[in-house]
C-alpha positions in Angstrom: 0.0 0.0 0.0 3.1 2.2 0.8 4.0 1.7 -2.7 0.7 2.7 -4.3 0.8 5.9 -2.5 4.7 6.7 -3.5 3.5 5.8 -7.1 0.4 8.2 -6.7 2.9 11.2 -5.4 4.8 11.2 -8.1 1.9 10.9 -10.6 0.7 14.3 -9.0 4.6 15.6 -8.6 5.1 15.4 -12.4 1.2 16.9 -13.3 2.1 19.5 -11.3 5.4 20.2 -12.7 4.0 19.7 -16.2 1.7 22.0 -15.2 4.1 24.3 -13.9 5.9 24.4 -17.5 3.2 24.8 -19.6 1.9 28.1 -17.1 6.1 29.7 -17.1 6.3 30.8 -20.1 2.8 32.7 -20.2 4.3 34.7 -17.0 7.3 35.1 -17.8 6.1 36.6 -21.6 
């Protein structure tokens, strides 16, 4: 169960950061 939740963390870690990307570049321009 540990597991599952470390692999759900890092599902949402990298939407977030891929998230993160895509929004930069509108801010920053």
């Amino acid at each position: 169960m540990e597991n599952d939740q470390l692999t759900l963390n890092i599902s949402q870690n990298t939407m977030t950061a891929s998230y993160l990307t895509l929004k930069i570049p509108e801010i920053t321009v």
